[in-house]
GUNUGU-325416 format. One record per atom (N, C-alpha, C): residue in three letters; x, y negated, z. Coordinates in pm, whole numbers, plus 50000, padded with zeros to 5 digits. Layout:
alaXYZ
...
This chain:
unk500855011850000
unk500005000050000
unk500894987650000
unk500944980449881
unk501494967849925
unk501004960550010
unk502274949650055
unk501404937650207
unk500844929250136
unk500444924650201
unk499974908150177
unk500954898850200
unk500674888550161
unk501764875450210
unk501044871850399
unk499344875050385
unk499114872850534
unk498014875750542
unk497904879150691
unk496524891650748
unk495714879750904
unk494814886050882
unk493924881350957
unk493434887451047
unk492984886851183
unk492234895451245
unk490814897551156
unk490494914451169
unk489744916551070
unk488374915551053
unk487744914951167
unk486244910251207
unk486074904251361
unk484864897951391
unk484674895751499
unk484474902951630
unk484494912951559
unk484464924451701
unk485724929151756
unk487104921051661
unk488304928151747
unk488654915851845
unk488784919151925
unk489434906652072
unk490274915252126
unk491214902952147
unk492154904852214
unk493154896652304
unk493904901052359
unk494464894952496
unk495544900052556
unk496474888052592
unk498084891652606
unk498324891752779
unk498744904752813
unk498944902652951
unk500594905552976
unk501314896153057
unk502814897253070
unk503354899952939
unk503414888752806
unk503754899752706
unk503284906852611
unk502334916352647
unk501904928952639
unk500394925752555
unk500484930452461
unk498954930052363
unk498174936152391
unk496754940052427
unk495864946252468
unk495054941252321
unk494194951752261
unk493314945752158
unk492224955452200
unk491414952852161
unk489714961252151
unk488614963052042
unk488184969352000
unk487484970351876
unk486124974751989
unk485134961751980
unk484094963352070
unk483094965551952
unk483334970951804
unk482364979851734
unk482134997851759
unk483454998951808
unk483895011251823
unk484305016951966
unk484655004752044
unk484945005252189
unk486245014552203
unk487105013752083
unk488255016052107
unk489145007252144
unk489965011552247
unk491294997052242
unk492735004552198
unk493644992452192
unk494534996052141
unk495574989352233
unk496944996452210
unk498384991652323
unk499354991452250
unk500524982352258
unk501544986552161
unk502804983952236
unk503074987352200
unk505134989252247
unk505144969552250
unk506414967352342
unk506794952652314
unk506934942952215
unk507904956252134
unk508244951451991
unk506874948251926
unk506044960951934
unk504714958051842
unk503494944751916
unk503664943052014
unk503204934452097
unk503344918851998
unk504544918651983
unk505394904651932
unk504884901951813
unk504984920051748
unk504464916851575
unk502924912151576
unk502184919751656
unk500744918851668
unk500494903751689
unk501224897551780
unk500714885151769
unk501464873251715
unk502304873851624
unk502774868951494
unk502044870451368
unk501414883451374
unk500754886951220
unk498994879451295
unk498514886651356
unk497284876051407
unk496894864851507
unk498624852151432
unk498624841251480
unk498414830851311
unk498494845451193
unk498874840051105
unk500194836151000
unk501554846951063
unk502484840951037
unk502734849250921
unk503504849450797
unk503494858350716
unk504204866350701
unk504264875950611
unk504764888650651
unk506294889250595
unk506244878950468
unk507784875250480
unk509064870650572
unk508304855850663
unk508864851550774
unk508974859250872
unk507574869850898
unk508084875850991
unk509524889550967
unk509454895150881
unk510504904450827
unk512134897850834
unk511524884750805
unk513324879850779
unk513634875650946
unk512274870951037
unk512734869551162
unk513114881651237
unk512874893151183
unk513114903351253
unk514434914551176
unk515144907851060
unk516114910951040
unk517364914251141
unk517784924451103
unk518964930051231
unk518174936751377
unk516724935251362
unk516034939451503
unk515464948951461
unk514564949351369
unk513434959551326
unk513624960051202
unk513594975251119
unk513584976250967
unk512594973850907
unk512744966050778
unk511594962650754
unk510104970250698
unk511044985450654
unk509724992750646
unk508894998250769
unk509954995550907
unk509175001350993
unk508294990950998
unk508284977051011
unk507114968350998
unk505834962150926
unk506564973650780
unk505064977650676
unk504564983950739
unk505114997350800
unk504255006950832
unk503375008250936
unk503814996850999
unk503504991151117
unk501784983051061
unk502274970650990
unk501354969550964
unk500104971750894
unk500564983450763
unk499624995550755
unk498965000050839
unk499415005750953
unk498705013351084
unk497535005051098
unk497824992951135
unk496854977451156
unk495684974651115
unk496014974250950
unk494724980250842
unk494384988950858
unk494415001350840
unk493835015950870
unk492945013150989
unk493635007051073
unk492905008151219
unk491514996951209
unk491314990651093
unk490734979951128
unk491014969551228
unk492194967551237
unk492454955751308
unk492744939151234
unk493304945451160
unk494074934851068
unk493454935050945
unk492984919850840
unk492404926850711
unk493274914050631
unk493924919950515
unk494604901750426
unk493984896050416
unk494564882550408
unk493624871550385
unk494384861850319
unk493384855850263
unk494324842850188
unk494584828850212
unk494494826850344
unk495044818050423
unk496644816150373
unk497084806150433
unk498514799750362
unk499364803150515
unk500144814650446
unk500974822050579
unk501834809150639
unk501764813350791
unk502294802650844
unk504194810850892
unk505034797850910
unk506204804050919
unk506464812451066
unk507294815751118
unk507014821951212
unk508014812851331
unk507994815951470
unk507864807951552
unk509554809851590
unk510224797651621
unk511674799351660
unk511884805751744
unk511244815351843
unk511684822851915
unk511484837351903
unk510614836551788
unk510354855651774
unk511534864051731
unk512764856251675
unk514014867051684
unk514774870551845
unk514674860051861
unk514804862351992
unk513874868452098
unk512424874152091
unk511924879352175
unk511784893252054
unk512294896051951
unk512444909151923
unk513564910651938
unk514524904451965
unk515814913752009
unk515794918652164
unk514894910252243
unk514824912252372
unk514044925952379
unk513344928352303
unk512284941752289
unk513054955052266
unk512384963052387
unk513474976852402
unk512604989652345
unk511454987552297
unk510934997752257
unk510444993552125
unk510535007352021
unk510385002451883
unk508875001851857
unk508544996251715
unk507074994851697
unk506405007051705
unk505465007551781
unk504045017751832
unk502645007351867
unk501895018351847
unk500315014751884
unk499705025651895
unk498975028251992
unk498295037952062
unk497225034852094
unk496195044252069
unk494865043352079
unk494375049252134
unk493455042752193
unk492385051152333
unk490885047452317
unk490435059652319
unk488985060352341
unk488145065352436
unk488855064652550
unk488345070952650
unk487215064852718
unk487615051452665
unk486035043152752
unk485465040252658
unk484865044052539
unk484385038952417
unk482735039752489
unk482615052152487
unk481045052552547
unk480425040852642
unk481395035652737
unk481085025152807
unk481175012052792
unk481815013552659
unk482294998152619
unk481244997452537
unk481055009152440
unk479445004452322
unk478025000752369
unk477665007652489
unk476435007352565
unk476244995252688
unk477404991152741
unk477234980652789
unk476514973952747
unk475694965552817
unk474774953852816
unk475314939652825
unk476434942252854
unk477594927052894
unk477334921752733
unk477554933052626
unk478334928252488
unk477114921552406
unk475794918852442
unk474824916452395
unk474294901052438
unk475544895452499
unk475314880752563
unk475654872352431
unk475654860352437
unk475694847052311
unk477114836052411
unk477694838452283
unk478684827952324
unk478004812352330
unk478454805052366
unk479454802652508
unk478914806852644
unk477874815952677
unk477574822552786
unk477554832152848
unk478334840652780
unk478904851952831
unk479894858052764
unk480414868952821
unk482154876552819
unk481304883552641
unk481874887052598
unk483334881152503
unk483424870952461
unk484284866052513
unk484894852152429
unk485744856352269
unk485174855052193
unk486074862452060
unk487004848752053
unk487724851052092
unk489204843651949
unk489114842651827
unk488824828351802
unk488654819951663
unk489974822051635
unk490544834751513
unk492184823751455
unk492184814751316
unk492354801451356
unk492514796151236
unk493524791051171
């Protein structure tokens, strides 16, 4: 699959949220979430901050190969997380070589469905923004 020049989060049902670092995403169509290694943490929120997939490759030159970060972001698509878009890729941020060299584990994402049943049937997910939890993340 060729990349795109730049990807988007792929519908409104994926949210997500950075704790210490650390990417947490959720697909509240499917009530799967997802976890990724540090490294993938960094990419995840470089690619759905908007940055493109060129800038990010050359920022991650000498850190990460760059096919591991197609394949990476293949996984992304497949997963429905990520969908291209034709937004005007943005460059990537002066510190992401530096917080992928700091990154000790290579790109992964792992998926869990163990609470899916409880995440689809909830009654929480049936509230109207701005008055209740989910707050989806506009990226523009």
């Amino acid at each position: 699959m060729p990349l795109s020049d730049v990807y988007a989060v792929a519908s409104r049902d994926i949210v997500f949220e950075s704790f210490d670092g650390e990417a947490v995403v959720l697909d509240l169509s499917n009530g799967k979430y997802f976890g990724f290694s540090d490294s993938g943490s960094k990419v995840w929120q470089a690619l759905s901050s908007g940055v493109g997939t060129e800038a990010l490759i050359r920022s991650a030159a000498g850190r990460i190969d760059a096919a591991a970060i197609e394949a990476f972001i293949t996984q992304l698509v497949e997963f429905g997380l990520l969908a291209p878009s034709s937004a005007t890729p943005l460059p990537s941020s002066d510190d992401l070589p530096a917080a992928l060299a700091a990154a000790s584990e290579p790109l992964h994402v792992s998926v869990h469905d163990d609470l899916a049943d409880l995440i689809i049937v909830d009654p929480i997910h049936e509230v109207e923004e701005p008055l209740g939890w989910p707050a989806v993340k506009q990226v523009s």
